[in-house]
VOGU-3710 file (C-alpha; in Angstrom, 3 decimals, decimal comma):
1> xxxxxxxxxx> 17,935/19,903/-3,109  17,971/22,195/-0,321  20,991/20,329/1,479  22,836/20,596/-2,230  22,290/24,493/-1,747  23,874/24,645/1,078  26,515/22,627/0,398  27,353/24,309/-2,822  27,189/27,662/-1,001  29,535/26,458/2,467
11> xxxxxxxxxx> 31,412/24,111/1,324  35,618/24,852/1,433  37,863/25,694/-1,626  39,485/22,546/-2,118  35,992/20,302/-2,493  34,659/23,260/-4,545  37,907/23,069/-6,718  37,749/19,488/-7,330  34,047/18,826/-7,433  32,767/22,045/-8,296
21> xxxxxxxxxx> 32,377/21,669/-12,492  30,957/18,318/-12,411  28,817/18,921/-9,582  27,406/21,673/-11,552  27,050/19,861/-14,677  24,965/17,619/-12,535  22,635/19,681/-11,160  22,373/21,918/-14,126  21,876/18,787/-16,013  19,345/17,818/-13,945
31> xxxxxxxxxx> 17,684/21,031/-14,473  17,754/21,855/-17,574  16,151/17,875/-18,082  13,158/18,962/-15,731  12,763/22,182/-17,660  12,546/20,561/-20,908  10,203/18,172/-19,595  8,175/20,078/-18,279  7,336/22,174/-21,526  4,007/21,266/-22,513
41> xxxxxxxxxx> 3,547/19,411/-19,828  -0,128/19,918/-19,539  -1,942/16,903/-20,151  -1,606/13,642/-17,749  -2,834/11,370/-19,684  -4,318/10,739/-23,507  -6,886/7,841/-23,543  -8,846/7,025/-26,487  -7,129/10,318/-28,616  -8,403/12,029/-26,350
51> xxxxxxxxxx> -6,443/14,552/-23,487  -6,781/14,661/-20,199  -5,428/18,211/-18,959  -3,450/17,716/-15,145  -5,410/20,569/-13,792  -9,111/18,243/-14,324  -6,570/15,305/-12,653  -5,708/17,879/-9,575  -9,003/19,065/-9,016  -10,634/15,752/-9,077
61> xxxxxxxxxx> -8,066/14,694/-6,443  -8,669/17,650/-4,506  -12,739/16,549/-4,540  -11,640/13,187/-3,339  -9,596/14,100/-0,649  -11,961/16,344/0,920  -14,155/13,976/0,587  -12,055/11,353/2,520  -11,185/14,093/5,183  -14,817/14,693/5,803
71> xxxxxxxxxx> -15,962/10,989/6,001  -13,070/10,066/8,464  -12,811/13,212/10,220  -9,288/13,796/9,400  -7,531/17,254/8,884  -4,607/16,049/7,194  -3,610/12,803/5,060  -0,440/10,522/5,625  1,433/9,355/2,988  0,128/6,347/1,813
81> xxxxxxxxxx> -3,137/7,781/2,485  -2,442/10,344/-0,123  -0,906/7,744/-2,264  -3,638/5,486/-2,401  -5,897/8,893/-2,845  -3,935/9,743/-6,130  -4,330/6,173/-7,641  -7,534/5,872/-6,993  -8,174/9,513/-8,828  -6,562/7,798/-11,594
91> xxxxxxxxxx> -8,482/5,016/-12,131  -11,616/6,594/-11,652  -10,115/9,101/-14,282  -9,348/6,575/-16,823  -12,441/4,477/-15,764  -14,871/7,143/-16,729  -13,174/8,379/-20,013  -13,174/4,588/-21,446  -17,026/3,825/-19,907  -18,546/7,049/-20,868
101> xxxxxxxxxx> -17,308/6,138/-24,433  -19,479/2,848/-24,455  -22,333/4,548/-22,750  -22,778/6,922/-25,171  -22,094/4,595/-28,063  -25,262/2,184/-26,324  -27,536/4,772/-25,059  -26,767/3,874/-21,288  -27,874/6,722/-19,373  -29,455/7,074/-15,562
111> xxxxxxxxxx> -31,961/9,388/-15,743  -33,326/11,994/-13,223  -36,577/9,055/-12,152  -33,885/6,624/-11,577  -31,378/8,734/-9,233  -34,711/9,384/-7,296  -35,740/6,126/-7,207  -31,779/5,437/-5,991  -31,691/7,668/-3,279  -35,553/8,123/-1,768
121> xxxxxxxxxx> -37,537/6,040/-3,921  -38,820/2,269/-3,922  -35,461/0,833/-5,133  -32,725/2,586/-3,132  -29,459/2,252/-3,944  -27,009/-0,352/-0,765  -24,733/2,710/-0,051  -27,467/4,684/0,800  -29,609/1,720/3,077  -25,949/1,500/4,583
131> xxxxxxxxxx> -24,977/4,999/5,107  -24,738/5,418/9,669  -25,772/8,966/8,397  -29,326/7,653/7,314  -29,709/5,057/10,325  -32,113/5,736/13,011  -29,726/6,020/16,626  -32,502/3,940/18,330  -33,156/1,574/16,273  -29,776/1,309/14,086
141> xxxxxxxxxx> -32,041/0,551/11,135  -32,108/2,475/8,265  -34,716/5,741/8,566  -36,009/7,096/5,175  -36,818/10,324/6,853  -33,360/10,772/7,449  -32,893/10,742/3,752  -35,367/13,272/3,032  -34,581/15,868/5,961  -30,619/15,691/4,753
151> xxxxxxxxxx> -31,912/16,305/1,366  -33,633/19,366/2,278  -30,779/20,239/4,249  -27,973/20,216/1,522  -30,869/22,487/-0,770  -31,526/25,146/1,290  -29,049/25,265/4,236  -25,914/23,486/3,576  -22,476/25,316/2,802  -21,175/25,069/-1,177
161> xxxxxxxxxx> -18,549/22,305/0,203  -21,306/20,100/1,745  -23,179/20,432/-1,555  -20,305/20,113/-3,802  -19,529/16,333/-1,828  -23,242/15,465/-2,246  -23,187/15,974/-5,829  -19,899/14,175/-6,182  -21,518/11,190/-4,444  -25,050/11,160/-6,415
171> xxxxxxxxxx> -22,290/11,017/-9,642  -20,773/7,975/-8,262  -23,882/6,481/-7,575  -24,997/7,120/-11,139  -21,205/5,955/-12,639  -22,357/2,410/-10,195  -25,684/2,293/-12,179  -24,164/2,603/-15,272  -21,642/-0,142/-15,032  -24,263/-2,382/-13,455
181> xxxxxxxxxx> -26,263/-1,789/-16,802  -23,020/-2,286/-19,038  -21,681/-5,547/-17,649  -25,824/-6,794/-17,440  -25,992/-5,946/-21,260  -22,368/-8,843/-21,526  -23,894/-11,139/-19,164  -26,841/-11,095/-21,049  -25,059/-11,902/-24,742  -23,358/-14,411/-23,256
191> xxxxxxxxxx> -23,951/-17,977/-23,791  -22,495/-21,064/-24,378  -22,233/-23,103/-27,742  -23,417/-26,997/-28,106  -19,838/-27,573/-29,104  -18,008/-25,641/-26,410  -20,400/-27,994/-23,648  -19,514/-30,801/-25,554  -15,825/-30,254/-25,156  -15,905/-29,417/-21,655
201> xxxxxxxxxx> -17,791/-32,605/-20,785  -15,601/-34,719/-22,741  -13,081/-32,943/-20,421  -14,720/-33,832/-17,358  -15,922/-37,502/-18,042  -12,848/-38,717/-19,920  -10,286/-40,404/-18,192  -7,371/-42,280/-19,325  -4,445/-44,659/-18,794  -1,561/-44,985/-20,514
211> xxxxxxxxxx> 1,745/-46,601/-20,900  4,803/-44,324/-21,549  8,358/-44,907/-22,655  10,357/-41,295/-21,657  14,050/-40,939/-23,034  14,869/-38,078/-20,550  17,066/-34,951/-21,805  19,516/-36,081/-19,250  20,959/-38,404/-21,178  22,497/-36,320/-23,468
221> xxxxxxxxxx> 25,051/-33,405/-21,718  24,962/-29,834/-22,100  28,196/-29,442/-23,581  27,678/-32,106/-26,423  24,891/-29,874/-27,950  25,573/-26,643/-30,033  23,510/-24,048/-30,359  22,959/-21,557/-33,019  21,411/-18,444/-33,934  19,034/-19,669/-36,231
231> xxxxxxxxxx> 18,003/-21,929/-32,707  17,774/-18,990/-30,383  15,600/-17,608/-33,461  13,330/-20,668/-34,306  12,216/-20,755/-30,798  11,938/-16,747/-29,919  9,631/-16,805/-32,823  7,218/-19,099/-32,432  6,866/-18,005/-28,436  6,911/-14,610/-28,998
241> xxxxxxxxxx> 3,432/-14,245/-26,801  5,098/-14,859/-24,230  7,711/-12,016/-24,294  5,235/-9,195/-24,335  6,172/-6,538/-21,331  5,970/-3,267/-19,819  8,356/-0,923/-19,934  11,050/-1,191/-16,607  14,238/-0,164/-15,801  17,046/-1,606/-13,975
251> xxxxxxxxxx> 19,697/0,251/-11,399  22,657/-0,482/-9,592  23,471/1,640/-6,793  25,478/2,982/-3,252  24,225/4,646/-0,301  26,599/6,724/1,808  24,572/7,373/5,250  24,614/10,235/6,823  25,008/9,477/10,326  26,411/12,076/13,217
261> xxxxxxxxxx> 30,748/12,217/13,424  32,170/11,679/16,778  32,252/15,397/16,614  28,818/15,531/16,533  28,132/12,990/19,515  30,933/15,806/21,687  28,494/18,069/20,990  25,703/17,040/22,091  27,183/15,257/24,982  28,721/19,503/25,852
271> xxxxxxxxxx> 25,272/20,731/25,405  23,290/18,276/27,863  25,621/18,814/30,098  25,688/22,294/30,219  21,300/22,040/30,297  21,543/19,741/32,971  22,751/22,322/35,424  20,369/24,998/34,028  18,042/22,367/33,875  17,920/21,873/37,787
281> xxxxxxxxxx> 18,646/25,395/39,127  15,341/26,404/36,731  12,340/28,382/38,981  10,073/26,859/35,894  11,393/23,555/34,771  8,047/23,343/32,530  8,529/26,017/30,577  12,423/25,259/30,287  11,349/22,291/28,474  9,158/23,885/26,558
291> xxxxxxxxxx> 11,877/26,037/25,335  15,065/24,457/25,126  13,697/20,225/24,227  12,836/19,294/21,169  9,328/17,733/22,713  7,043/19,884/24,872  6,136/19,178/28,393  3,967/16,049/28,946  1,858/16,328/31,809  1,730/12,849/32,679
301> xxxxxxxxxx> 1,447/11,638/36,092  3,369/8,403/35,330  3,030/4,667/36,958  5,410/2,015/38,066  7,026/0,561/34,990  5,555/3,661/32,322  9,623/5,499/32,631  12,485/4,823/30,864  14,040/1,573/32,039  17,278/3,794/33,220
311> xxxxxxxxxx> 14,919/6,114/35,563  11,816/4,001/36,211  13,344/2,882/39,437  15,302/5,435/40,199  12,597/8,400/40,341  9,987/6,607/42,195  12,505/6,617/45,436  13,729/10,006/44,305  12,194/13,679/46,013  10,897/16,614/43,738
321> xxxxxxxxxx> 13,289/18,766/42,034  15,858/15,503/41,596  17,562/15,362/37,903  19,084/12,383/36,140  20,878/12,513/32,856  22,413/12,465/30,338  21,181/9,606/29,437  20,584/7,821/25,613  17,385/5,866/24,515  16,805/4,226/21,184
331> xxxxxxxxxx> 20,379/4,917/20,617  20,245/8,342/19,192  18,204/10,482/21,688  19,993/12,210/24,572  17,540/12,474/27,996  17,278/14,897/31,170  14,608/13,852/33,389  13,748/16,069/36,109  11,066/14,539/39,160  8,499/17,931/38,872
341> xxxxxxxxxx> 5,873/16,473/40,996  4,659/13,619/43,477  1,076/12,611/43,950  -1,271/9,821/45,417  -3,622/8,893/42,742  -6,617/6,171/42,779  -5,801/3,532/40,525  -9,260/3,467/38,720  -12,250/5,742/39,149  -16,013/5,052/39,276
351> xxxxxxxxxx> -18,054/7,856/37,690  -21,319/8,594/36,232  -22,210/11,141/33,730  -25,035/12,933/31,503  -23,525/14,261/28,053  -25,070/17,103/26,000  -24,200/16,890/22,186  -23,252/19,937/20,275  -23,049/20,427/16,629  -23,028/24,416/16,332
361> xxxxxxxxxx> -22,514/27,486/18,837  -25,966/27,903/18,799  -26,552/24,657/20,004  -23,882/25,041/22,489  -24,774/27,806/23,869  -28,345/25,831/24,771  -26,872/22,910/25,810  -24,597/24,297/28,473  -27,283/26,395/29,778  -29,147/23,159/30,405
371> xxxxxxxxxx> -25,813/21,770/32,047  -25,420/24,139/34,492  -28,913/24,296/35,180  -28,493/19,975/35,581  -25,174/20,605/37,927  -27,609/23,012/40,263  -30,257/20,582/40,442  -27,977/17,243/41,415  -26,367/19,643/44,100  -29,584/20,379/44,633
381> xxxxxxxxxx> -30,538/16,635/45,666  -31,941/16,139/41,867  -31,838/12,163/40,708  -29,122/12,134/38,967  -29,970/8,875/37,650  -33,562/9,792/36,686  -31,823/13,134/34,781  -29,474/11,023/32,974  -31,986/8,729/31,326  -34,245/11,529/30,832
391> xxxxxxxxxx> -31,165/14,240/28,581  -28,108/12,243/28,163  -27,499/11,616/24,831  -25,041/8,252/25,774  -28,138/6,001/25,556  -26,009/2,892/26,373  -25,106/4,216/30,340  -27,642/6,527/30,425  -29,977/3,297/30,410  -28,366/2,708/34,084
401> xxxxxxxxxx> -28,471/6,189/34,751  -25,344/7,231/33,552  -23,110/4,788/35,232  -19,990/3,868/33,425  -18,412/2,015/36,213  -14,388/1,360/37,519  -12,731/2,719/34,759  -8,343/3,233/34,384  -6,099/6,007/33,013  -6,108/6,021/28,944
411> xxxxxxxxxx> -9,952/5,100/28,672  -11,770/7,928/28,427  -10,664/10,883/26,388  -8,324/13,542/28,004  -10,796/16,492/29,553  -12,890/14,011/31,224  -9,989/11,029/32,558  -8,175/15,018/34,139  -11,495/15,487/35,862  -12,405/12,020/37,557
421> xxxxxxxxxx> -8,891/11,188/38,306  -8,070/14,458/40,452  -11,180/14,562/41,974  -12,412/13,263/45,576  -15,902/10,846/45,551  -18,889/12,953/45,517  -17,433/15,496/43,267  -19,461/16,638/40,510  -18,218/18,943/37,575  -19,132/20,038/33,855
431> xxxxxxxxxx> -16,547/19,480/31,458  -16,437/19,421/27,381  -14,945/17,142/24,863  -15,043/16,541/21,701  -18,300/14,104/21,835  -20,517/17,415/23,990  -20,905/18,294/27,505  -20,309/16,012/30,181  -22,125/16,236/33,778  -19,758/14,265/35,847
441> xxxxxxxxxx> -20,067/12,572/39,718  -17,045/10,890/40,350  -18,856/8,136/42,988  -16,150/5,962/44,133  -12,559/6,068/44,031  -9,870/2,824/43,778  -6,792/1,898/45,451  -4,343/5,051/46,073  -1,203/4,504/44,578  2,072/6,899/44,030
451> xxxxxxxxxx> 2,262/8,721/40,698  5,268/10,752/39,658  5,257/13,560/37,420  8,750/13,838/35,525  9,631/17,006/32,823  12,337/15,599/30,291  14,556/17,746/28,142  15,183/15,853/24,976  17,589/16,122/22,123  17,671/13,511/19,070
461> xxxxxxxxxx> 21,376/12,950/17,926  21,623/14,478/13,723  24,390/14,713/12,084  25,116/19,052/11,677  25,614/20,469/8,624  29,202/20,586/8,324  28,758/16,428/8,873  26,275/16,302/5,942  28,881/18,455/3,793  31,766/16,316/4,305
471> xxxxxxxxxx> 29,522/13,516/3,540  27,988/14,785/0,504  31,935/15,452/-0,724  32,648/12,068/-0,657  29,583/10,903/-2,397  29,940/13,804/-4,869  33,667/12,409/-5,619  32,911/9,445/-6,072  29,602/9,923/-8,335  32,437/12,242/-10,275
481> xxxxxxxxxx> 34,913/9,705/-10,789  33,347/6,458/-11,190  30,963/8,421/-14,250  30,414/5,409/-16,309  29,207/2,067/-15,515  32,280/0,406/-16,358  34,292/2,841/-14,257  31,103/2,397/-11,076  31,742/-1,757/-11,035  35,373/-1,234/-11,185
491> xxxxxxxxxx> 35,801/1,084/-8,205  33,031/-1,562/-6,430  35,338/-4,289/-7,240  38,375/-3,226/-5,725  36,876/-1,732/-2,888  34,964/-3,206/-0,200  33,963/0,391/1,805  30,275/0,597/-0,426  27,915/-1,922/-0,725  26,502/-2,382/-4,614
501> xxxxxxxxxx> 22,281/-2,982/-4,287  20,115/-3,805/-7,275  16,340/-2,414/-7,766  15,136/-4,403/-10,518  12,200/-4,099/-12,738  11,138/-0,641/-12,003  8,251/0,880/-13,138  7,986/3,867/-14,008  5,262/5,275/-11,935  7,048/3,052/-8,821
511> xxxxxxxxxx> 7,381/4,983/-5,658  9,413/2,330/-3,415  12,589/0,598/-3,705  13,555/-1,512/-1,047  15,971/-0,243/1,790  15,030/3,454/0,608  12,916/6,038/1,892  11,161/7,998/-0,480  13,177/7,120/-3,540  10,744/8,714/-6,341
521> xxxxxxxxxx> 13,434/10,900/-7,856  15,678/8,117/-8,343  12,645/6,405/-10,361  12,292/9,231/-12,209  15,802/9,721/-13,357  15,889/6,456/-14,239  13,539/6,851/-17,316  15,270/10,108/-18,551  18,884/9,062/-17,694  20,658/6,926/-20,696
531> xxxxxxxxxx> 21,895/2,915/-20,296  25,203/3,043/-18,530  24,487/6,435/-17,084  25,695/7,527/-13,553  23,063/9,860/-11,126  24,222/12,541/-8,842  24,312/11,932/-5,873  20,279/11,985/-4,595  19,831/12,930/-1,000  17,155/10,746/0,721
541> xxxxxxxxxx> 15,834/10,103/4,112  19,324/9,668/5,826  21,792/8,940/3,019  22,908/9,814/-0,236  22,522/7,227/-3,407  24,040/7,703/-6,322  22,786/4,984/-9,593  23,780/3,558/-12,260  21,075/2,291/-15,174  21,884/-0,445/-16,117
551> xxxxxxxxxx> 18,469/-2,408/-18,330  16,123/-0,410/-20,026  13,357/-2,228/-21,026  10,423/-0,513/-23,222  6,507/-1,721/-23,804  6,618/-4,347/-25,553  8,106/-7,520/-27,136  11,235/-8,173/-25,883  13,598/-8,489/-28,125  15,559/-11,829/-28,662
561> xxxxxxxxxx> 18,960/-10,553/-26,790  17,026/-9,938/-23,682  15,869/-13,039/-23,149  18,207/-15,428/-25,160  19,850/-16,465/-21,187  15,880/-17,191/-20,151  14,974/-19,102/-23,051  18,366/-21,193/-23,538  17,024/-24,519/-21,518  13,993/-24,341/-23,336
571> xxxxxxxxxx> 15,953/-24,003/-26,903  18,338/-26,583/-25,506  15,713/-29,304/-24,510  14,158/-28,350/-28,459  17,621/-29,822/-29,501  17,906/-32,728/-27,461  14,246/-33,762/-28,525  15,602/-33,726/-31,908  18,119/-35,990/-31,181  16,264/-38,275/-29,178
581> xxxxxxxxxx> 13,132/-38,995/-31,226  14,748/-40,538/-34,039  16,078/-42,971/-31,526  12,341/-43,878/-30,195  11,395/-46,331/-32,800  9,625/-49,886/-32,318  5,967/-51,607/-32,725  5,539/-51,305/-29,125  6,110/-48,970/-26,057  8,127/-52,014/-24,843
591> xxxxxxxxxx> 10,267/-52,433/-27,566  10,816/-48,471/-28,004  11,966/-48,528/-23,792  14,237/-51,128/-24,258  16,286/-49,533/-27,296  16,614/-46,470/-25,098  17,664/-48,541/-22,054  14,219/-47,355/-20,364  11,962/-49,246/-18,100  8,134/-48,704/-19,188
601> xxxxxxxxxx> 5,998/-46,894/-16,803  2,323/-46,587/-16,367  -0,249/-43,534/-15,483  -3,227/-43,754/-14,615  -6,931/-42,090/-14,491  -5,850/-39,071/-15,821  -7,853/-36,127/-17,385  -7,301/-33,097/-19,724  -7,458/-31,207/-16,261  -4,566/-33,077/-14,805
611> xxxxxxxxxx> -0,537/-31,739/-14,975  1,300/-34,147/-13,705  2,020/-38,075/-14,561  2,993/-39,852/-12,140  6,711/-41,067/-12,247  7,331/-38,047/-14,511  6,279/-34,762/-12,826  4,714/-31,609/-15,136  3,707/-32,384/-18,111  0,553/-30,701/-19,289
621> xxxxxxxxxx> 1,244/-31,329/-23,307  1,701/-34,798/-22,903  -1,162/-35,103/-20,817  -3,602/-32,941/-23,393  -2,606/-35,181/-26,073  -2,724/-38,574/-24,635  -6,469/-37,611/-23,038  -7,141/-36,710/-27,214  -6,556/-40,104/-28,117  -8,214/-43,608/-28,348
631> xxxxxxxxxx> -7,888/-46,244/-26,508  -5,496/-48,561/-28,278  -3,546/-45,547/-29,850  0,616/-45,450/-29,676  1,686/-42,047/-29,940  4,967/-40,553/-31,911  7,738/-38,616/-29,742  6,356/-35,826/-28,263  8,949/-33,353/-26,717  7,816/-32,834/-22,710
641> xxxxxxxxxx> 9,265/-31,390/-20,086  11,433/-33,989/-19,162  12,178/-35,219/-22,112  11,141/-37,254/-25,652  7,745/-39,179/-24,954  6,312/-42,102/-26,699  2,978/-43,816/-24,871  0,404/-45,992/-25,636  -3,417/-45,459/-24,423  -4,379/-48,613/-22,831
651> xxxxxxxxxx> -7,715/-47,689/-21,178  -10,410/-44,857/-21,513  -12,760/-44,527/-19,144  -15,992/-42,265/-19,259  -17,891/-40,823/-16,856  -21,726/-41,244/-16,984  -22,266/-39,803/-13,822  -20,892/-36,078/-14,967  -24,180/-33,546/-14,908  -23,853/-31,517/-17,898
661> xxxxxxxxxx> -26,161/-29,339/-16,793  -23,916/-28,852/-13,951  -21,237/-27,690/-16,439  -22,798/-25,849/-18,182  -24,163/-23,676/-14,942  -20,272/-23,679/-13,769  -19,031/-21,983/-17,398  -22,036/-19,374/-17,182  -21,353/-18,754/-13,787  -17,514/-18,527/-13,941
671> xxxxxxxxxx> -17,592/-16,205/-16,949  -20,495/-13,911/-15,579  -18,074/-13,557/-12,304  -14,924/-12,225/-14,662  -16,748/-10,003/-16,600  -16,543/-6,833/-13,690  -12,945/-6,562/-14,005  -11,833/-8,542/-17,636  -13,952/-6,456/-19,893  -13,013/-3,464/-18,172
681> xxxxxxxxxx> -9,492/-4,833/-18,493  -10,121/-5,384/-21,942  -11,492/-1,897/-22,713  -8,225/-0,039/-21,161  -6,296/-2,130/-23,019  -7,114/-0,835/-26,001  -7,659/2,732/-25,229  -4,487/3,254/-26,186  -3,888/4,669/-22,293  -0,470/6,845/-22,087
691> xxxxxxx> 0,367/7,366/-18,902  1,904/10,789/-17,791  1,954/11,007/-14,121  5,800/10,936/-14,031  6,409/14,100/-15,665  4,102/15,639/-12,654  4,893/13,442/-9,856
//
C-alpha cells in the first residue's frame, strides 16, 4: 500500500483525472471491507462451541517462537520458519481444545508422581534421555545429575524466560502422556470379530478363474446417446459421497512487472560513472564504499578464481589503487572494483590451540585471567601440549595437545582464521570467539601464494519511483476498464501484450500461488470479493496483479452444476450399459460373445484384492463380484469400466496354507498403527472447527 500512497499523492493530472474515482473506489473499497471485517474480530477460532480469543493464539505463538529461538540459537526467524511456527501453534491450539475435552470426560490426568517419575524418576520420559543438555560431554551418555542440577537451577537461579520455557516443555511432556494414555485406552477396545477374520481369510485364500464375455462401451458412439437431466440427476445422487469438498476459490489473473525504463538504466549508467572517478581519486576508498555502495566493505583477501569472471584476471596482474568498471553481474547489478591491497599469504596454516569456555562475565573475566597467565607461561617455555590437555575445553585436539593440523581459509570461524593466517610460525596470540578463548601457536605455515584485496562499489538496477508510477497507471487503467469478467477475457482476447494465469483451487488460508511472491492478499480478497469480480491492482514482489474470481466453491457437497462436465463419462457409460445388457443374452458365455461379435476371454487366479483382469484393465467391481461367487456360477451384465460384463466362474481355488493367525495379527496391527492420527482426525472432524486465521492473517 505504501507504493499506492505515493502514487496517489505524485502522480500527474491527467492519470489522476482518468483513474482517480475508480482508483479510489478501490482502495476505499478495500478499506472499508477490512474495517468491517475486522469488527469483532476477536476470536480465531470456535471449536467445540467453544472460542478461542486471537490474543491466547498470539501469545502461544510468541511462547513457541522463543522457544525455537532459544533451542537453535537464532535471533530472528525467516519466513517459512515463521510460517511453519504459526501452523504448528494452530494445531497444537486445536489439538488441546478437542483432547482436553476427552480427558476430562475419561478422567485422564498426569499427576504431579508421574511428571516426576517423567523427568528424574525411574521411568523418564525419551525427550528427556535425549536432551544434549542432560548428556554427560565425556561420556555422551545421558547423566541424571544433569537433570537434577538444571532443575535446581531453573528454581532458584534462572531468569522468568528460562522458567517460563521449562514450564512450557514439562506441559508438552504431560499433553505426550496424555495422548499416549488416550490412544492406549482405543487400542485396548479394539478387537476383531469371528466374522470380520472370517471374511478377510476368505479374502486371502480364495482365488478364482473365470471366463468373461465384455461388450465394450466403444461400440456404441458418443453422439448416438442422449442425455438428460433426470441422468445427470440419477447418477449425482446416488454418488453424492464422493462430491463432498472444502471450500476454494478460483482466479484468473495479469501481472504487469515492474522492471527499470531505459531511463532508469541512463541513470545508473550517469551515476557509476561519475563514482568511478571519485571512486579512484578517494584518500579512503574503504570508507567510500561504505558510504556511497549499497554493500559495505568486505575485507577479503581474495584467491585466483574467487572475483568476478570480468576482473578475476584482470586484477591479479593489476597494481594497488587500479579501478575497473562499470561493469554488470547477474544482469541487474552495476560494479566498481577498486585493487585496495596486495599480499603474500600461506595457502593453509598449521596451528594449535587451548580454548577457555565462557558462559557469563563472571566467568570471563576468570577465564581470560587464566589465558594470559597460559600465553606467559608457553612464552615462558611452558608445554604447550601438556597445558592443552590439562585446560582446554576442545577435548577432541586437546587429546593431541591441541593440534588441529593444515587447515584453509573458510574453516575456522572469523577471529581465529584473521589470526593464524596473518601471522608468521611461532606466533602465539589470545583471541575470542563465539565458542571462548582461544590460546593460539600458529606452528607451520603452507605454500605462499598472492592474495588481492579489492573494495567494490555496488549499485542493484530498481526501477525509481516515477517508473513504478507509470507502471501502476497502466495497471490501474486497465483494472478500471476491463471491471467485469466478461469485459477482463475480452480485452485478453484481443490483445496479446498480458499473459492470462490461473490459480486454481485456493484455499483460503493458502499463502502461495505459483509464479508469485507473497501473494496472501490476493488469497484473501478472493474470499470477500464476489464471482465475476475484478481486484485492484495488488502490488507484489516486483509486479502488479490484478484478478478476476472466477469459481467459488463453499464446504461442502458440490452441487450437481459443478460437476455435471466431471461426471458426464461416468453418466454416459450408465447409458450405454443400459443399452448393452439387454443385448447379452444366451445359456453360455460363448453363446452371449458371439451375439455381440466378441471373442471369450479368460482370467485367471484372481482375488478380492486384485484390480485388474487381464485382457481388460481396472475393474475392481467385476472382480469383487466374480471372487463372491461359486464355482460353476454365470453372472448377469454387470456395468465395468470398460464396458457390460457377463462371466462365468470356472475354477475356485482355496488356500490352505493362509495363517489366520497371521491375519488376524496384520488387522490388529494395521489398525493399532492408524489410530495416532485417524481418531484424532476423527475428533476434529466433528468439533465443528471454524477456522478464522484469515481475518488476522
Amino acid at each position: 500500500m505504501a507504493t499506492l500512497e505515493k502514487i496517489r499523492n505524485k502522480a500527474g493530472w491527467l492519470i489522476s483525472l482518468v483513474l482517480g474515482l475508480a482508483l479510489l473506489a478501490f482502495i476505499l473499497g478495500d478499506f472499508l471491507k477490512k474495517s468491517n471485517n475486522r469488527q469483532g474480530d476477536t476470536n480465531i477460532a470456535e471449536v467445540l462451541g467453544e472460542e478461542i480469543p486471537y490474543n491466547e493464539y498470539q501469545s502461544r505463538l510468541q511462547t513457541l517462537t522463543e522457544n525455537y529461538k532459544a533451542n537453535t540459537g537464532k535471533t530472528g526467524l525467516d519466513d517459512k520458519e515463521s510460517e511453519q511456527m504459526r501452523e504448528q501453534t494452530w494445531e497444537t491450539l486445536i489439538k488441546d481444545v478437542v483432547m482436553n475435552n476427552e480427558y476430562e470426560e475419561l478422567g485422564i490426568d498426569v499427576s504431579a508422581d508421574e511428571l516426576y517419575d517423567m523427568v528424574q524418576g525411574k521411568n523418564l520420559d525419551p525427550s528427556i534421555l535425549q536432551a544434549p543438555i542432560f548428556k554427560n560431554k565425556q561420556t555422551g551418555q545421558f547423566d541424571r545429575n544433569l537433570v537434577i542440577r538444571y532443575l535446581k537451577y531453573i528454581e532458584n537461579e534462572a531468569e522468568e524466560k528460562d522458567r517460563m520455557m521449562w514450564l512450557s516443555f514439562e506441559k508438552e511432556l504431560e499433553n505426550n502422556r496424555k495422548i499416549t494414555k488416550y490412544n492406549n485406552l482405543i487400542k485396548g477396545a479394539f478387537y476383531i470379530t469371528k466374522n470380520e477374520l472370517a471374511m478377510k481369510v476368505d479374502e486371502e485364500a480364495k482365488k478364482v478363474d473365470i471366463e468373461y464375455a465384455l461388450n465394450p462401451f466403444t461400440s456404441i458412439s458418443d453422439s448416438t446417446v442422449t442425455l438428460t437431466d433426470a441422468d445427470y440427476k440419477t447418477y449425482y445422487d446416488e454418488h453424492k459421497y464422493q462430491f463432498e469438498q472444502e471450500a476454494s476459490r478460483t482466479i484468473e489473473y495479469v501481472t504487469y512487472n515492474i522492471v527499470p525504463s531505459s531511463e532508469d538504466i541512463k541513470r545508473i549508467e550517469t551515476d557509476m560513472n561519475e563514482m568511478k572517478e571519485e571512486f579512484a581519486n578517494a584518500k579512503d576508498g574503504i570508507q567510500y564504499v561504505n558510504i556511497n555502495s549499497d554493500l559495505p566493505y568486505q575485507p577479503i583477501n581474495y584467491k585466483p578464481g574467487e572475483l568476478d569472471q570480468q576482473i578475476d584476471t584482470i586484477m591479479f596482474a593489476a597494481d594497488s589503487g587500479f579501478v575497473y568498471g562499470p561493469y554488470i553481474v547477474d544482469g541487474n547489478v552495476y560494479k566498481i572494483a577498486k585493487l585496495v591491497g596486495i599480499k603474500m599469504m600461506p595457502d593453509s596454516v598449521k596451528a594449535r590451540h587451548i580454548l577457555l569456555q565462557v558462559k557469563t562475565q563472571e566467568e570471563y573475566t576468570k577465564a581470560k585471567a587464566l589465558a594470559d597467565s597460559l600465553k606467559t607461561l608457553i612464552e615462558n617455555g611452558a608445554d604447550f601440549a601438556q597445558l592443552a590437555k590439562q585446560y582446554s575445553a576442545d577435548k577432541g585436539s586437546a587429546a593431541d595437545g591441541g593440534n588441529l593440523g593444515f587447515f584453509t581459509e573458510g574453516k575456522m570461524v572469523k577471529p581465529f582464521e584473521d589470526f593464524c593466517f596473518n601471522a608468521k610460525a611461532g606466533d602465539i596470540d589470545i583471541v575470542n570467539s563465539q565458542f571462548g578463548i582461544h590460546i593460539i601457536e600458529v606452528t607451520e605455515l603452507g605454500k605462499l601464494a598472492k592474495r588481492v584485496n579489492v573494495a567494490f562499489i555496488q549499485r542493484e538496477l530498481l526501477p525509481s519511483q516515477a517508473t513504478m508510477q507509470a507502471i501502476y497507471a497502466e495497471a490501474g487503467k486497465f483494472a478500471v476498464e476491463n471491471n467485469t469478467q466478461e469485459k477482463f477475457n475480452s480485452y485478453l482476447a484481443d490483445n496479446d501484450n498480458l499473459t492470462k494465469k490461473i490459480a486454481s483451487n485456493l484455499k483460503e488460508n493458502d499463502k502461495t500461488i505459483a509464479g508469485l511472491e507473497s501473494p496472501r492478499e490476493v488469497i484473501r480478497w478472493a474470499y470477500k470479493a464476489e464471482k465475476g469480480e475484478v481486484s485492484h491492482p495488488f502490488e507484489l514482489q516486483g509486479q502488479f496483479v490484478i484478478a478476476v474470481l472466477t469459481e467459488v466453491k463453499e464446504k461442502g457437497t458440490a452441487p450437481l452444476d459443478e460437476v455435471k462436465e466431471e461426471i458426464q463419462r461416468f453418466v454416459m457409460n450408465t447409458k450405454k450399459f443400459e443399452m448393452l445388457a439387454p443385448k447379452m443374452k444366451g445359456a453360455s458365455v460363448n453363446e452371449i460373445a458371439s451375439a455381440i461379435g466378441q471373442e471369450v476371454k479368460i482370467a485367471g487366479n484372481m482375488n478380492f484384492n486384485a484390480f485388474s483382469i487381464p485382457g481388460a484393465g481396472f475393474e475392481p467391481d467385476v472382480i469383487a463380484v466374480a471372487t463372491a461367487m461359486n464355482e460353476g456360477e454365470m453372472s448377469t451384465p454387470i456395468e465395468g469400466r470398460a464396458g457390460a460384463y457377463v462371466f462365468k466362474v470356472t475354477k475356485v481355488i482355496k488356500d490352505d496354507k493362509v495363517d489366520e493367525n497371521q491375519i488376524k495379527s496384520k488387522l490388529s496391527l494395521g489398525f493399532k498403527n492408524r489410530v495416532s492420527y485417524q481418531v484424532f482426525d476423527a475428533l476434529k472432524e466433528n468439533a465443528n472447527i471454524v477456522d478464522n486465521r484469515a481475518k488476522f492473517f
